[in-house]
C-alpha positions, 0 to 999 in steps of 0.5 A: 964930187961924191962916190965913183964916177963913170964914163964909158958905152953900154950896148944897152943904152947905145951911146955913152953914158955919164955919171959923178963926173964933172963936165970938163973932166968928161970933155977931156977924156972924150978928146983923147979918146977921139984922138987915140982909139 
């Protein structure tokens, strides 16, 4: 992984966005915020 990484919705793309992340770090996070938001 190189530079920040971002994961998260902007109202100007309509869904959620991902960038410099890996796969299993994104399906992770979007399992808890599935869970607890």
């Amino acid at each position: 992984m190189s530079g920040p990484g971002v994961y998260g919705k902007l109202p100007t793309h309509g869904d959620f966005i991902q960038r410099n992340l890996p796969s299993a770090f994104v399906r992770q996070w979007d399992v808890w915020l599935q869970h607890f938001v």
